[in-house]
Structures are given as structure tokens and as C-alpha cells.
VEXDREN-2710 file (C-alpha; in Angstrom, 1 decimal):
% VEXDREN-2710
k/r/px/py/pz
1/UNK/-9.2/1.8/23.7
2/UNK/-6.2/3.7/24.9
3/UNK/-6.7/7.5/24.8
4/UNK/-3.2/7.8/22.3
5/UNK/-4.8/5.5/20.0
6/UNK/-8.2/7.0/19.9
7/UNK/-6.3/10.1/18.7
8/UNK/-4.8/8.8/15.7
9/UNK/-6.3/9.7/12.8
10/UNK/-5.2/7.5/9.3
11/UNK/-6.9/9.4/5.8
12/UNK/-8.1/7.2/3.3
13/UNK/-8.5/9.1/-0.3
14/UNK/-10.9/8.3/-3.0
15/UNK/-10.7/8.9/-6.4
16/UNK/-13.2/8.8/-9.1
17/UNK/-13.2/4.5/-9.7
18/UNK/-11.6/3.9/-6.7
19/UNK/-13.7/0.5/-5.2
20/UNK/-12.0/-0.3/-1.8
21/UNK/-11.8/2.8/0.1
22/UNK/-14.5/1.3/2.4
23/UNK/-12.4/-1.5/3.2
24/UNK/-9.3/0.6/3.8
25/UNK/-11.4/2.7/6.1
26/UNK/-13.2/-0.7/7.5
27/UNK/-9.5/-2.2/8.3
28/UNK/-8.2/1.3/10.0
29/UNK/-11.1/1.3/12.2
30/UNK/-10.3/-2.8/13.1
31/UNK/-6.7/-1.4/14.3
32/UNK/-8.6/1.6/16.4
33/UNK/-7.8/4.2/14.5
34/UNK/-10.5/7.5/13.7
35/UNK/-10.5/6.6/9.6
36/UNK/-10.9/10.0/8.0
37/UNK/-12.1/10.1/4.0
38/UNK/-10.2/12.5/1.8
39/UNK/-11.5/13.7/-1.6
40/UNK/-9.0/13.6/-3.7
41/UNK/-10.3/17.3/-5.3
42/UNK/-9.6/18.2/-1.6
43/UNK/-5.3/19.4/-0.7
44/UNK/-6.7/19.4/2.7
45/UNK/-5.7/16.4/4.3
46/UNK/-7.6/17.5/7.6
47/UNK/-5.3/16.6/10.1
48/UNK/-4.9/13.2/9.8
49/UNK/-1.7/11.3/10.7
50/UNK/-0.8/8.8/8.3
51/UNK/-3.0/8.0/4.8
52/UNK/-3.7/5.2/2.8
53/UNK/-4.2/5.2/-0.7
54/UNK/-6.6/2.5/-1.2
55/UNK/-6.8/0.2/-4.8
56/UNK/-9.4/-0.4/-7.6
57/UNK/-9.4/2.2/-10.0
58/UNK/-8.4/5.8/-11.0
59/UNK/-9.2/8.5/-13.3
60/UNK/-7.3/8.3/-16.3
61/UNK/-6.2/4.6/-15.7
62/UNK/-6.6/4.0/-19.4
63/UNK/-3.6/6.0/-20.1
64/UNK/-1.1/4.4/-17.8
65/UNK/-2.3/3.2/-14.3
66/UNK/-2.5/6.2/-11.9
67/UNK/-0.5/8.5/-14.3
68/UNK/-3.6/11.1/-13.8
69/UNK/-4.2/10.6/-10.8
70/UNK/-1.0/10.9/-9.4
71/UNK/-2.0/15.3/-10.2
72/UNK/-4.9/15.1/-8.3
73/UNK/-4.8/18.1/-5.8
74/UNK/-4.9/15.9/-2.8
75/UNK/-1.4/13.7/-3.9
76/UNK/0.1/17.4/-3.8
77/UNK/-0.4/17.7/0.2
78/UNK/0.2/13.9/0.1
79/UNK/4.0/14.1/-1.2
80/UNK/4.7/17.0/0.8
81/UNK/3.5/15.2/4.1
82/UNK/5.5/11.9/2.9
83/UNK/8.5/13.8/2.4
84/UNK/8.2/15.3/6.2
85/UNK/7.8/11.5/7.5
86/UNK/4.3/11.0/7.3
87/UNK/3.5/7.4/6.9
88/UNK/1.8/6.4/3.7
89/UNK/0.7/3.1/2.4
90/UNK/-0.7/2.3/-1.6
91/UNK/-2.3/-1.0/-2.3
92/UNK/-2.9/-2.1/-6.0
93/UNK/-4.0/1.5/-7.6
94/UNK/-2.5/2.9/-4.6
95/UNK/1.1/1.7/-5.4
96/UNK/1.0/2.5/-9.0
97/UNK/0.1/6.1/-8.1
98/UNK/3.0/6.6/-5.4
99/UNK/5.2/5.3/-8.1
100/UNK/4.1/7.5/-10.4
101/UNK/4.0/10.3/-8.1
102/UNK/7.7/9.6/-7.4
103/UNK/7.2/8.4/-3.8
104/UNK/8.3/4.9/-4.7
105/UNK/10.5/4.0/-7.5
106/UNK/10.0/1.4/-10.7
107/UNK/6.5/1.2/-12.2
108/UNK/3.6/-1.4/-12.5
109/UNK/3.4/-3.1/-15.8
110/UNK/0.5/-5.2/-17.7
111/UNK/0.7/-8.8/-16.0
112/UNK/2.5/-11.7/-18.0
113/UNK/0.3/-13.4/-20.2
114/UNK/-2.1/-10.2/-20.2
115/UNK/-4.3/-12.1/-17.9
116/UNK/-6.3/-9.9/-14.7
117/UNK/-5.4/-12.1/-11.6
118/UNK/-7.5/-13.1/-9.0
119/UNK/-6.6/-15.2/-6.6
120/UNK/-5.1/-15.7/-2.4
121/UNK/-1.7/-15.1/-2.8
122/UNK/0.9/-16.1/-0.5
123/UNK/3.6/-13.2/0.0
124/UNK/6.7/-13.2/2.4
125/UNK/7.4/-10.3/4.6
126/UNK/11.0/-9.2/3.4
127/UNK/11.2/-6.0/5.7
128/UNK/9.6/-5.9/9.0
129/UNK/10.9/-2.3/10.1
130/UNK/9.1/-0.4/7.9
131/UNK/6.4/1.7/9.4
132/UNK/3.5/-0.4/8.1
133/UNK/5.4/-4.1/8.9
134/UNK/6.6/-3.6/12.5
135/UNK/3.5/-6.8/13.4
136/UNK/5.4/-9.5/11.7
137/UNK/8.3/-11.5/12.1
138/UNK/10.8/-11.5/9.7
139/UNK/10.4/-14.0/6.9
140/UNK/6.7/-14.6/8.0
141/UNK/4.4/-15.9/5.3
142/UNK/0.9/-14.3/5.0
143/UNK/-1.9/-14.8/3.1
144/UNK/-3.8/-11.9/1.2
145/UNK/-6.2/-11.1/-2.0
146/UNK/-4.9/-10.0/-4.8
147/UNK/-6.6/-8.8/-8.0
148/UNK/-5.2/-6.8/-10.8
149/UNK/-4.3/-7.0/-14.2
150/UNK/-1.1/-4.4/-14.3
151/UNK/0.7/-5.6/-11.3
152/UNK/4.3/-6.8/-13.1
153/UNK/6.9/-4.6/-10.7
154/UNK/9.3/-3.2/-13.3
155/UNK/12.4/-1.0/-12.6
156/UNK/15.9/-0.7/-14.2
157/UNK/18.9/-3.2/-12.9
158/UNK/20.3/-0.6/-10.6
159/UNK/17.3/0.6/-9.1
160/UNK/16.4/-3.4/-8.4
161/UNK/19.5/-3.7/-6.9
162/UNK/19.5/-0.7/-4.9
163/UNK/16.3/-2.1/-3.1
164/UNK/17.7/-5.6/-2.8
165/UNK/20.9/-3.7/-1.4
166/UNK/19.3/-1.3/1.3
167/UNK/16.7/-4.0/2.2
168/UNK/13.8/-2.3/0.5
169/UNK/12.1/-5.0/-0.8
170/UNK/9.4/-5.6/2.0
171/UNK/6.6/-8.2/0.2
172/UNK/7.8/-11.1/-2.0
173/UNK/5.8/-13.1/-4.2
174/UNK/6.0/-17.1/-2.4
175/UNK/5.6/-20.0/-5.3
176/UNK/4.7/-19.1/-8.7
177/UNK/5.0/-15.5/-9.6
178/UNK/1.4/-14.5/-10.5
179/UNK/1.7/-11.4/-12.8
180/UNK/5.8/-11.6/-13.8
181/UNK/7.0/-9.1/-11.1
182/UNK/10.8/-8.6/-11.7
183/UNK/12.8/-10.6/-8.5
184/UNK/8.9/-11.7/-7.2
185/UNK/8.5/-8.4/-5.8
186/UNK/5.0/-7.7/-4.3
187/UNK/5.8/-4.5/-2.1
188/UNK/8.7/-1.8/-1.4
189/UNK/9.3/0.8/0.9
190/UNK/10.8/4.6/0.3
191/UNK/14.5/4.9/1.9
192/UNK/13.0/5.9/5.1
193/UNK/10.5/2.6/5.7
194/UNK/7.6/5.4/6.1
195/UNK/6.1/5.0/2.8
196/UNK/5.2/1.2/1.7
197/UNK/3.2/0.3/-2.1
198/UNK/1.9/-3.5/-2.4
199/UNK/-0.5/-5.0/-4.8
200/UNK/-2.3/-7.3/-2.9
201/UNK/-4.5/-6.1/-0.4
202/UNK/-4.1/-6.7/3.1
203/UNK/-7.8/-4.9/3.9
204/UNK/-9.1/-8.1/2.5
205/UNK/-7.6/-10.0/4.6
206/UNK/-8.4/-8.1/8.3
207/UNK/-11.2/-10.5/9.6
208/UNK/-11.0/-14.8/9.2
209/UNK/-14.8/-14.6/8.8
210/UNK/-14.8/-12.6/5.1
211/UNK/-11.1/-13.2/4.2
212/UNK/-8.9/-16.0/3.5
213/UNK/-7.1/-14.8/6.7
214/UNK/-6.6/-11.9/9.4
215/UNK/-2.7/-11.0/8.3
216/UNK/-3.6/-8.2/6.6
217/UNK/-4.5/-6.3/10.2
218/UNK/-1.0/-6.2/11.0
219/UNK/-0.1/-3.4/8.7
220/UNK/-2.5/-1.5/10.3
221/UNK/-1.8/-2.5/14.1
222/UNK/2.0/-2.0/12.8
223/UNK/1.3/2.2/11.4
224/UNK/-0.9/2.6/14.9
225/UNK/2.6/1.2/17.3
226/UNK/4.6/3.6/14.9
227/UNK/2.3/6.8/15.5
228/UNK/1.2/6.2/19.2
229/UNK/4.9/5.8/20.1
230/UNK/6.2/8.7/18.1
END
């Protein structure tokens, strides 16, 4: 392991219900980072140099999806280190807190048919530039879990075409749109590419032995080439 990369230390916070912080901090250590946990009581984020604010659930989900958590004294220190150019990525529960937290814009709606999906999805990489894509070729079709039953991306016209317009889009939905996402959006990315949301979960999909595929590792081998060469 190179002596840059040992030093890179990516925060993975848990929240009362949250269920796949172990894999987010099983999938960092498969890209060679140090995988720090962060309580999400705790504003400390100890130092660490990107975060990763895994899925499942949330405190308070039964109000609106991460509308609670979004206060929780950790996503305090977490907006102010985004805003400074930290790099920050929410999967499922994750993304609908960063929206809600106003890191990424539109919102996470209940899926079409009311349905909880569960299933391999097929997604498209829209954006490879972000800090969290850099691994993939443009247009490159991966494979990863997703489960959830409010995953429907939802934002106003001009927002949608805002992130159609400046490229932010960065996962699509490929074949049948599995929870009625508006323009088969299954990811975006703030205006700077350092903060990426995504329902499916690429740290399901980091080894071919317990996933349907390795593509989720390169999100993680993309966020270690952005903060070793930084």
C-alpha cells in the first residue's frame, strides 16, 4: 500500500437505523483507505478526509426520509466540510439526507406503485468527473443492489434541467425505471462534482464473490485518486 493512500482517512456516520455502515466501511477499506466511524451525536468528524453517508434507515424516517436526521449534530460539521470541498457521498438514506440537508437539490419520493424494490439494477454512469466517478468510462453500464421503497428523484422543471444542462446527472436508471425517478435519474452531483447522492448501493457491489458484481469499488478507488492527488 502506498504511504499517501494509507493516510487517507474516509468517515462513515451511523445513525440510529442505519444498516449498511459496515459495508460502507467494508468497501473503503477494499479501496485502502483507514475507514473511520462517526456517531452522528458526535460534530467531530475526527480528521477524516472525505465521508460517506451510508443507507438503510434514519431517525425520524417516518416523517419524511432523512428530514430528522439531516439536524443530527454530525451533518452540521458535515455541510460545513462539503462546502470547503470535502468529498461526500450518500447512498439510499444517505442521498435523501444530503437532499434534505441542502447539499443536493430535489428530494426522494415514495416509489411508483408504492412497492419497496429489491432487485440488481443496471445504472449508466452519466458523469465520470465527479470526485466519486473518476474509475469509469463515460457511458459505462454497471451493475449494483438496490433496495428502497422512497427512491422516485423528484425536483422542479428548472432544477431538472439545470442538472441535465451542467452535466449533473451522474447515475441513470438503464431499462425500466424501477421506482418512477423523474428523467431515470439514479444519482447527482453538487455544482462542484465533490458531493455525489445515489440510491443503489455500490458497497454491495465491491467483491464478485457476495455481489452481483465488483463496479461498485470504483467509486471508492475514484474518491482515493481524488484525495492522494490533491
Amino acid at each position: 500500500m502506498d504511504r499517501a493512500e494509507a493516510l487517507v482517512k474516509i468517515g462513515v456516520i451511523t445513525f440510529p437505523g442505519t444498516l449498511d455502515d459496515v459495508d460502507a466501511v467494508r468497501a473503503a477499506r477494499y479501496a485502502d483507505a483507514e475507514a473511520v466511524s462517526l456517531w452522528h451525536a458526535d460534530s467531530d468528524l475526527h480528521g477524516v478526509d472525505a465521508v460517506i453517508v451510508p443507507g438503510g434507515f434514519s431517525y425520524g424516517d417516518y416523517l419524511r426520509c432523512g428530514a430528522i436526521a439531516r439536524f443530527a449534530p454530525v451533518m452540521s460539521s458535515v455541510i460545513e466540510a462539503a462546502k470547503g470541498g470535502m468529498p461526500v457521498l450518500g447512498i439510499c438514506n444517505g442521498f435523501q439526507i444530503l437532499c434534505e440537508a441542502g447539499l443536493l437539490p430535489g428530494a426522494l419520493v415514495r416509489n411508483k406503485k408504492l412497492h419497496f424494490v429489491c432487485r440488481d439494477q443496471w445504472l449508466r454512469v452519466e458523469n465520470n468527473t465527479t470526485a466519486w466517478t473518476t474509475r469509469f468510462e463515460p457511458g459505462a453500464e454497471v451493475l449494483i443492489p438496490l433496495k428502497s421503497g422512497e427512491g422516485g428523484y423528484v425536483a422542479d422543471q428548472s432544477t431538472l434541467d439545470e442538472l441535465e444542462g451542467e452535466g449533473r446527472v451522474v447515475f441513470r436508471y438503464v431499462g425500466e425505471n424501477p421506482n418512477g425517478s423523474r428523467d431515470d435519474i439514479a444519482g447527482v452531483c453538487s455544482a462542484n462534482g465533490r458531493v455525489v447522492g445515489l440510491m443503489p448501493h455500490p458497497e454491495h457491489a465491491i467483491d464478485a464473490l457476495t455481489g452481483p458484481s465488483d463496479d461498485g469499488l470504483g467509486l471508492f478507488y475514484s474518491v482515493m485518486d481524488s484525495l492522494v492527488s490533491a
